[in-house]
Backbone as a ProteinNet text record, in pm:
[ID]
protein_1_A
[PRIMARY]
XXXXXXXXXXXXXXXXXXXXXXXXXXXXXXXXXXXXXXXXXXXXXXXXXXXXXXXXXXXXXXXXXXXXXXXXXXXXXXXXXXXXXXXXXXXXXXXXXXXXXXXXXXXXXXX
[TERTIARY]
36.6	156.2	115.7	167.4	162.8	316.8	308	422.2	389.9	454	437.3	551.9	520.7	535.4	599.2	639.3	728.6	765	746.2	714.6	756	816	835.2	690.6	634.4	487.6	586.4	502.5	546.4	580.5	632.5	771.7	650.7	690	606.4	688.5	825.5	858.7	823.1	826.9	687.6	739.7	648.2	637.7	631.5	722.2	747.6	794.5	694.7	701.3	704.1	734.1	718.1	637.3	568.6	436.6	554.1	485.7	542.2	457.6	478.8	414.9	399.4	286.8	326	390.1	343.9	419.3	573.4	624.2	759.4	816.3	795.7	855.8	940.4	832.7	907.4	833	872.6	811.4	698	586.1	490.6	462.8	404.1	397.7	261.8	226.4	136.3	40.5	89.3	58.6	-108.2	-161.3	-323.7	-416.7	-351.9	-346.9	-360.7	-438.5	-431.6	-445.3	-364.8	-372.9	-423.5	-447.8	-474.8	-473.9	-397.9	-313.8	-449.1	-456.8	-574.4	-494.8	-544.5	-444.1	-539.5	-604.3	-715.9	-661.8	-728.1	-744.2	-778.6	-885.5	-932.4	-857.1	-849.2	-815.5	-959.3	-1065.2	-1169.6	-1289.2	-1221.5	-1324.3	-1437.9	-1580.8	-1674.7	-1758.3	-1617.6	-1642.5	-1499.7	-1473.7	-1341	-1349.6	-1492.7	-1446.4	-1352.5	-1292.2	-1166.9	-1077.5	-1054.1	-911.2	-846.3	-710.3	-602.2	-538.9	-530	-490.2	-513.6	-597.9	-593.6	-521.2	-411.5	-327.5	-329.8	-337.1	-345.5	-242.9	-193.5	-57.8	-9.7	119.3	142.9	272.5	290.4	339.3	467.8	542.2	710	767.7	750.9	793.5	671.6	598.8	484.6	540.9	672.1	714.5	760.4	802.7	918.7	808.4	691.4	584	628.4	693	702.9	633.2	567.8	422.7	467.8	438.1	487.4	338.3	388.7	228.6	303.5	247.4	254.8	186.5	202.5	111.1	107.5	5.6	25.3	81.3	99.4	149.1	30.5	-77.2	-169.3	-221.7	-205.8	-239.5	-110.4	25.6	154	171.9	40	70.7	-31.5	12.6	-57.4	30.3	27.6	133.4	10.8	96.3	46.7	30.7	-67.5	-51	-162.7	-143.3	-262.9	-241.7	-402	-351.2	-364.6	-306.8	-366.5	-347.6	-395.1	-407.8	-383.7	-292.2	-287.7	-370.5	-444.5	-547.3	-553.4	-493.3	-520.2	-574	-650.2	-748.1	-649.1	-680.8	-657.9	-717.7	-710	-757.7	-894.8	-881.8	-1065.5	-1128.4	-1061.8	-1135.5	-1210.6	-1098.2	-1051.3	-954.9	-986	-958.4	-852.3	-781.4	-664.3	-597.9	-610.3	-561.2	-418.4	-342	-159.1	-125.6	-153.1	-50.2	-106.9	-138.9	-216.3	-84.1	-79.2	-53.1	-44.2	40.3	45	75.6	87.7	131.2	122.5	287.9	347	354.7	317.8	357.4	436.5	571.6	579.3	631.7	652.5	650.8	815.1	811.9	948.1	952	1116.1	1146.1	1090.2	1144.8	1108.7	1029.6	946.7	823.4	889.2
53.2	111.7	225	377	432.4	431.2	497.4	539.4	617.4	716.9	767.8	757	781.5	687.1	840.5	877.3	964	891.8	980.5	891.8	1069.2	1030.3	1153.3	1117.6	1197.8	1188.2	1098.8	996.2	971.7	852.4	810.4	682	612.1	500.9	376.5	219.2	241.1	170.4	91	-43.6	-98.7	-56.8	-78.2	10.8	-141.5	-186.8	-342.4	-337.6	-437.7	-424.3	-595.1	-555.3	-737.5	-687.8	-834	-885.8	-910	-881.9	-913.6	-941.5	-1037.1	-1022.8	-946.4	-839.5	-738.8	-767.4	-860.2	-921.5	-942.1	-1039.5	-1086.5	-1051	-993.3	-907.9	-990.6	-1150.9	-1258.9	-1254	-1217.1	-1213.5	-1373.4	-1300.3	-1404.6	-1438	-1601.3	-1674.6	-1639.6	-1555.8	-1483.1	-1595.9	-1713.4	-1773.3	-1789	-1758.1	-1767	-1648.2	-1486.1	-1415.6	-1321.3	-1225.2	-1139.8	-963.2	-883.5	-705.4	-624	-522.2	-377.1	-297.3	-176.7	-39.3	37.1	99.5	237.2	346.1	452.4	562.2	701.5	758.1	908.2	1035.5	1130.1	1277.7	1268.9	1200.5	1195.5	1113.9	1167.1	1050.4	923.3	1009.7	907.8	901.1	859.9	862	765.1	804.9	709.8	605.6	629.8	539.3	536.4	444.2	437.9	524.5	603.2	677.1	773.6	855.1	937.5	891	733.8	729.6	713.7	800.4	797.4	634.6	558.7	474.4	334.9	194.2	136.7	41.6	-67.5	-131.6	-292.3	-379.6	-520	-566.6	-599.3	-691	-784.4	-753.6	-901.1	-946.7	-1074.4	-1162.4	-1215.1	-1142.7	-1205.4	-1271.8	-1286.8	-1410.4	-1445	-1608.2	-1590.1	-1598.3	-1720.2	-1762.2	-1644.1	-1552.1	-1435.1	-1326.6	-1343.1	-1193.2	-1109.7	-1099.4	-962.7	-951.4	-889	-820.2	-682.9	-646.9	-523.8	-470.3	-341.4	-278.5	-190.1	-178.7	-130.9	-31	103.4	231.6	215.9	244.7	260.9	407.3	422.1	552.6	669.4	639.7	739.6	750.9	646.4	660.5	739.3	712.3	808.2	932.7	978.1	1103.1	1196.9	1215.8	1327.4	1353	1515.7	1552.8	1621.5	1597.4	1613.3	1540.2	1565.1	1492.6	1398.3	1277.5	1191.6	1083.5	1041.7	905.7	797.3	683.9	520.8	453.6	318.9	217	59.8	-29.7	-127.9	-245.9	-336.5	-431.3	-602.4	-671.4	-762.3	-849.9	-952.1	-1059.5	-1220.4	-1278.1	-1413.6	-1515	-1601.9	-1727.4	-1772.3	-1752	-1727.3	-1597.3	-1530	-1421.6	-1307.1	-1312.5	-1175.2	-1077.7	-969	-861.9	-781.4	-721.4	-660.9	-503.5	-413.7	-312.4	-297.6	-343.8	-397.5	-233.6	-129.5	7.7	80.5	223.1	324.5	454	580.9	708.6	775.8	873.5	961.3	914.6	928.1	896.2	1003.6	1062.4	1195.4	1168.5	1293.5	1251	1374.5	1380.2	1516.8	1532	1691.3	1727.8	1653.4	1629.4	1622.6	1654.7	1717.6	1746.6	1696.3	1530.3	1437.3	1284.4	1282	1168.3	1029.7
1329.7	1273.5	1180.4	1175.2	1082.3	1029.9	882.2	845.9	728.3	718.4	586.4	473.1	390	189.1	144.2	96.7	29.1	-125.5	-231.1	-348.2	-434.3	-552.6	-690.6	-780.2	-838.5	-957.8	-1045.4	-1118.9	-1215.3	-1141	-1037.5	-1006.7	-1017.2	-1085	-1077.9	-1045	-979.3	-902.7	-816.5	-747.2	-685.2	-546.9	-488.3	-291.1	-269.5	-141.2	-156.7	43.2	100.2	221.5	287.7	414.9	496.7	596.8	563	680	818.8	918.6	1020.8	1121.6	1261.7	1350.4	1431.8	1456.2	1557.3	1712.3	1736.3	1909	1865.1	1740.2	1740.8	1676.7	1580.7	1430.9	1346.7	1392.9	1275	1197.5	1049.2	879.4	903.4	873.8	882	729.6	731.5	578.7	524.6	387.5	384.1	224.9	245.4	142.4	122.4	11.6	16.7	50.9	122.3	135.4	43.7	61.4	-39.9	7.4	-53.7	-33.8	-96.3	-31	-100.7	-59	-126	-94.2	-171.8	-88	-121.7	-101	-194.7	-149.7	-188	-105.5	-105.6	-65.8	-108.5	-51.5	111.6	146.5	226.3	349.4	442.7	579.9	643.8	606.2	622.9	515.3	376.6	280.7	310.7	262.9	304.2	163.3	33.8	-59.1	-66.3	-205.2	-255.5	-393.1	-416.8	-496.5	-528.3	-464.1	-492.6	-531.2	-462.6	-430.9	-594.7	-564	-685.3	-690.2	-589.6	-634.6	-570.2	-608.9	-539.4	-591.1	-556.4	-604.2	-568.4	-604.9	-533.5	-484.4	-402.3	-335.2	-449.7	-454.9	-535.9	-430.3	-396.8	-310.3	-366.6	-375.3	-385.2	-328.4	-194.9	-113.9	10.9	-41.8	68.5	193.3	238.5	310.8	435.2	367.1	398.2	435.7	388.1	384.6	310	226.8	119.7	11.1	22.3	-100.7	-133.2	-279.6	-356.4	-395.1	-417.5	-494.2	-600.5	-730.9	-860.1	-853.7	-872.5	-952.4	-1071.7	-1103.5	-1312.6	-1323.9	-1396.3	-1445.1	-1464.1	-1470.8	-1442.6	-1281.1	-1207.9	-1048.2	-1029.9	-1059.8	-1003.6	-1057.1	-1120.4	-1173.2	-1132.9	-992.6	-926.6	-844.7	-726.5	-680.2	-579.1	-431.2	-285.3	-198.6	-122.8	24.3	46.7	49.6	47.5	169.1	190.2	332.4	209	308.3	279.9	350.3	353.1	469.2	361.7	382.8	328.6	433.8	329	409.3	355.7	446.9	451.6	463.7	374	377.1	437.9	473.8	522.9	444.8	480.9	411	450.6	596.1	652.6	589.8	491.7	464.1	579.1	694.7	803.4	703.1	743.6	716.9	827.8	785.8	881.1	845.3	862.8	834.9	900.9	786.9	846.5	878.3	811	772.4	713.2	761.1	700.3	750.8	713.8	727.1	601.2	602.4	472.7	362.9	251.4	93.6	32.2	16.8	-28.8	-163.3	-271.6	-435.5	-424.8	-450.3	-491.9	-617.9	-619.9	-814.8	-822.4	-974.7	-969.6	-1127.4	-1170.8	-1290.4	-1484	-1422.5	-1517.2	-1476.8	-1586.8	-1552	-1631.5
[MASK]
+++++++++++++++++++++++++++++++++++++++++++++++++++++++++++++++++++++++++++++++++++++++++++++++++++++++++++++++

């Protein structure tokens, strides 16, 4: 899946998504599970040094799959065109790259 993120500098609103099954697109139970939203300059950085923002999943409903991610206010305060890829760990500690494409900051008036 790509999709791209469209976001104002400054919003530190949480970015809040559902797990789903890709075959059935029934919200899968993400309990024990854990995320992370990376967000770079780069489309294929070969550290995580750049990245403006990496964020941990936090799990609002395990049952339901809905996990949110938080910017701080210094990761949301940059403006342009960036990728990311959100990644999922399991309980066997598998790894899953659920969602990657663009992550837009753009300028906006007031922070």
């Amino acid at each position: 899946m790509s999709t791209t993120i469209i976001r104002r500098r400054g919003d530190t609103k949480p970015y809040v998504i559902q797990i789903v099954d890709k075959c059935t697109g029934v919200a899968l139970d993400v309990t024990g599970h854990s995320f992370l939203m990376a967000v770079d300059p780069s489309n294929t950085p070969s550290t995580s040094t750049n990245n403006i923002m990496a964020m941990d999943g936090i799990i609002v409903s395990a049952i339901s799959g809905i996990v949110k991610f938080i910017p701080t206010p210094v990761e949301a305060d940059n403006v342009g065109t960036f990728h990311y890829d959100i990644q999922m760990t399991d309980l066997g500690s598998l790894f899953d790259t659920i969602d990657h494409g663009k992550f837009i900051l753009k300028q906006d008036i007031s922070k």
